[in-house]
VEXVEXGU-440927 format. One line per 3 residues: number of its first residue (from 1); their letters; for each residue z negated, x, y negated of C-alpha. Coordinates in nm, 4 decimals. Layout:
BEGIN
NUM> A> Z,X,Y; ...
***
This chain:
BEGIN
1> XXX> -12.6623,0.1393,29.7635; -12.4870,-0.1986,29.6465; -12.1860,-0.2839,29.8133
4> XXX> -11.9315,-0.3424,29.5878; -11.6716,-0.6053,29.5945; -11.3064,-0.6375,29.5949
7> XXX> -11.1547,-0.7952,29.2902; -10.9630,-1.0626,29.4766; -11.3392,-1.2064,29.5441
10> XXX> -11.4602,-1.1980,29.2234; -11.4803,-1.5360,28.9712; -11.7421,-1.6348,28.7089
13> XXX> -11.9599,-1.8552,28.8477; -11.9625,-2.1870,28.6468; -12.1856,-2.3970,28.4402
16> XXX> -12.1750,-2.6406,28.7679; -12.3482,-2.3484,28.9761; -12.6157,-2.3761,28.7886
19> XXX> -12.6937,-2.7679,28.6942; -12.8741,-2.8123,29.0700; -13.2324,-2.7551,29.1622
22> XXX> -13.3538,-2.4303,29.0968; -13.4825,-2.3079,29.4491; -13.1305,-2.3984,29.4979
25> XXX> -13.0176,-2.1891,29.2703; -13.2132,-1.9379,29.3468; -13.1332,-1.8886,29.6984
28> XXX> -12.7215,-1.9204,29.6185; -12.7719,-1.6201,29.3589; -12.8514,-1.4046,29.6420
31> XXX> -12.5433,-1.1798,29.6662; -12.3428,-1.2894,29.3770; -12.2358,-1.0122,29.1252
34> XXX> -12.4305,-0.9997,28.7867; -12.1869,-0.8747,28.5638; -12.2478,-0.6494,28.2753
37> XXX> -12.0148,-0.5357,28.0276; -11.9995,-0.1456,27.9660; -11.8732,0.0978,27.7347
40> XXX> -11.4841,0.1339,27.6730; -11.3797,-0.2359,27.7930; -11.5388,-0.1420,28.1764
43> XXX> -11.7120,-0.3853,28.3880; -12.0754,-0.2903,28.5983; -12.1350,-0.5375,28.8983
46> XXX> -12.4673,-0.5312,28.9976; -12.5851,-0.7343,29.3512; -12.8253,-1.0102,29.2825
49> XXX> -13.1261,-0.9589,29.5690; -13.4008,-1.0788,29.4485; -13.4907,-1.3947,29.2506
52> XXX> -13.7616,-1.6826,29.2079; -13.7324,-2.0327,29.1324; -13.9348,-2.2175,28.8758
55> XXX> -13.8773,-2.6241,28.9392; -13.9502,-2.7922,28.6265; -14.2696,-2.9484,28.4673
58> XXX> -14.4625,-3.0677,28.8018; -14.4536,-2.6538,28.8880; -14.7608,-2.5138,28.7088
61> XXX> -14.6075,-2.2116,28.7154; -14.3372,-2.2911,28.5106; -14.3182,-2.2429,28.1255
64> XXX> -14.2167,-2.5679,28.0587; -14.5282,-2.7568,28.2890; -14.7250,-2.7597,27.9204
67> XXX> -14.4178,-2.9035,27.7462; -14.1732,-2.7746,27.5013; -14.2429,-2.4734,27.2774
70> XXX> -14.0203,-2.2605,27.0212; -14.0696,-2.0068,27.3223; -13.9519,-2.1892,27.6175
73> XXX> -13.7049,-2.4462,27.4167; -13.4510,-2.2543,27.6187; -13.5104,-2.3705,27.9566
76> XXX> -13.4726,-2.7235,27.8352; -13.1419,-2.7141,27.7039; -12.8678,-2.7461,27.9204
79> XXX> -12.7834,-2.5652,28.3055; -12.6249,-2.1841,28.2934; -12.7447,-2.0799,27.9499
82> XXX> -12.9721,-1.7663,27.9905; -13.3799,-1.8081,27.8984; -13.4576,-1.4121,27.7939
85> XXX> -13.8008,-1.3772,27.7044; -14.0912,-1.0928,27.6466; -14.3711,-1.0405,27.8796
88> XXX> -14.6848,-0.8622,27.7913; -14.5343,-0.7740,27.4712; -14.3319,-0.5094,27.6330
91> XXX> -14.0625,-0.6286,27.9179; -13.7719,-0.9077,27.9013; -13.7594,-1.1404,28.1876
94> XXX> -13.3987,-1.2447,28.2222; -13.3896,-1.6385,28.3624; -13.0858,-1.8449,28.4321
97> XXX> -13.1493,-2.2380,28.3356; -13.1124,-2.4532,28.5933; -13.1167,-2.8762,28.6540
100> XXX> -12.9974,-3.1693,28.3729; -13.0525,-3.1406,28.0210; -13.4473,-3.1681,27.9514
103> XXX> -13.5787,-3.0932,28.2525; -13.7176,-2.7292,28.2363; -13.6365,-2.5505,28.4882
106> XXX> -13.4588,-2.1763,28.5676; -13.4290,-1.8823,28.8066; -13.6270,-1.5466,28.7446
109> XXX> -13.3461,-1.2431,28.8111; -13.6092,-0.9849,28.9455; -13.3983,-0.7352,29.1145
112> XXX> -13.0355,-0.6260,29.1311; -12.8605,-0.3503,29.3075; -13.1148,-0.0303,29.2867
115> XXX> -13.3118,-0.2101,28.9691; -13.6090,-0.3894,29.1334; -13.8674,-0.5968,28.9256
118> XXX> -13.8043,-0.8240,28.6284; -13.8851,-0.5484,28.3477; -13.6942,-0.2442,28.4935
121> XXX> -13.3757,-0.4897,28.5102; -13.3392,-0.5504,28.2046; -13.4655,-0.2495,28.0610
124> XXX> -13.1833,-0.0105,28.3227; -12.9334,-0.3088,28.1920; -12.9756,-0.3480,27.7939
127> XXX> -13.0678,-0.6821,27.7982; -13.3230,-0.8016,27.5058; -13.4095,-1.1492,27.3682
130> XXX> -13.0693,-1.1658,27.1700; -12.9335,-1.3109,27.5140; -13.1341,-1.5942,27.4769
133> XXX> -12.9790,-1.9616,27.4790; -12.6146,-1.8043,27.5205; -12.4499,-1.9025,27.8352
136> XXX> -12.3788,-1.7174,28.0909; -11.9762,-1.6574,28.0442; -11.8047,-1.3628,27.9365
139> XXX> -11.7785,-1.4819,27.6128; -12.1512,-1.5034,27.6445; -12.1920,-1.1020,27.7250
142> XXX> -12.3639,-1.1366,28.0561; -12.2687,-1.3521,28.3747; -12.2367,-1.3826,28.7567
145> XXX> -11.9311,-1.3574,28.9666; -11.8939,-1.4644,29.3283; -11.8820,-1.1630,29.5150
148> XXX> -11.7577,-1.2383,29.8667; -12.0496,-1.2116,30.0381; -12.2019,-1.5079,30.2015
151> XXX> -12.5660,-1.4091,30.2945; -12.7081,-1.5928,30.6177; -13.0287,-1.7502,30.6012
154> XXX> -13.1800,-1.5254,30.8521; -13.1115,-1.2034,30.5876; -13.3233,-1.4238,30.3486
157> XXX> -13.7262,-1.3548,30.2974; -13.8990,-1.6448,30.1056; -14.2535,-1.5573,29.9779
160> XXX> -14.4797,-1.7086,29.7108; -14.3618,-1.5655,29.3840; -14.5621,-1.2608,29.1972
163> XXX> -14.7962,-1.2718,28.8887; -14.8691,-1.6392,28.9475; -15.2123,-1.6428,29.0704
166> XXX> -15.3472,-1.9115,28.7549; -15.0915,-2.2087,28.8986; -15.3535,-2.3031,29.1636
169> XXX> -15.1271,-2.4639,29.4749; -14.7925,-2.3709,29.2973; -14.9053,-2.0187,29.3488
172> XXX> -14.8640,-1.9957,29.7106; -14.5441,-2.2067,29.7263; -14.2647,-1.9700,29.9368
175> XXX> -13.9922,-2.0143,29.5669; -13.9953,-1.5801,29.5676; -13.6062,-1.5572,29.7531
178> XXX> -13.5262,-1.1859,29.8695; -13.2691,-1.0278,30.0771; -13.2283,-0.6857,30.1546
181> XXX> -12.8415,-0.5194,30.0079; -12.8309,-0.2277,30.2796; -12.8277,-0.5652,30.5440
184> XXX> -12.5116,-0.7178,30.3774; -12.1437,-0.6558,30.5038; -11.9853,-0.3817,30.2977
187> XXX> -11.6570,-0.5252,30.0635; -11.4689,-0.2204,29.8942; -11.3674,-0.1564,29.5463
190> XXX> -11.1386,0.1669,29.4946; -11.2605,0.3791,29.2679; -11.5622,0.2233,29.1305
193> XXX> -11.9176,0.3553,29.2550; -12.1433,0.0529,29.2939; -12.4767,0.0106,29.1165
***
């Protein structure tokens, strides 16, 4: 179960979040709020836990490493946009850009609250490729809020990131950040059940 947070602790995270390295990134997301709008006006907040970096061009596990494509043009546009795109033909991977203007780089969301893995995110969410290149803002449909929480470093498992294997020495580097939600102090909401 996702703790939920108070409302007092909850802001949009801005487009300055986002413009910094993406391991970064990456590891700050732990714990925020990603924020999805529901039916009838209502709000679901669900707790960021599990995410992976991708550094830019140099990381030859990163989309961009073999340059710019009508697929990845996303990711080198500017920091806090979203990069949505489909994996084996059959799952959306929902990234968050990261880094300056150009340089292509962005943060996998693979698990939130009780949704764990890239495809059954987005899939338990809604979220297709018509998210792609908006910006993460309300006005954009889908964004993160600052929950409250700060998670310790010693809550936070670092492992080399999944489904990587062809990126040779990029493969093994620790850019996979997890932390477990049952392990994080409890902040209550009245009256909403958390996700």
């Amino acid at each position: 179960m996702t703790p939920p947070a108070h409302p007092r602790h909850s802001r949009p995270l801005g487009a300055d979040s986002f413009a910094r390295p993406a391991d970064a990134v990456a590891r700050d997301l732990l714990g925020t709020w990603l924020v999805v709008p529901g039916p009838r006006g209502r709000q679901e907040r669900h707790l960021v836990c599990e995410t992976e970096a991708y550094l830019g061009g140099h990381d030859l596990a990163c989309h961009g490493s073999k340059g710019m494509t009508k697929r990845n043009a996303t990711m080198f546009g500017p920091a806090g946009h979203w990069y949505v795109y489909l994996c084996y033909g059959m799952h959306w991977m929902l990234n968050i850009v990261t880094c300056p203007v150009g340089v292509p780089a962005a943060v996998l969301i693979r698990g939130v609250g009780d949704h764990v893995g890239p495809g059954r995110l987005t899939k338990a969410l809604g979220i297709d490729g018509s998210l792609d290149g908006r910006a993460a803002t309300r006005k954009g449909g889908l964004w993160f809020e600052a929950s409250g929480i700060r998670v310790p470093p010693r809550l936070i498992e670092r492992t080399p990131r999944i489904g990587v294997g062809y990126a040779g020495a990029w493969a093994e580097k620790p850019l996979r950040f997890v932390v477990d939600p049952r392990r994080l102090p409890t902040i209550t909401l009245p009256g909403r059940e958390p996700s």
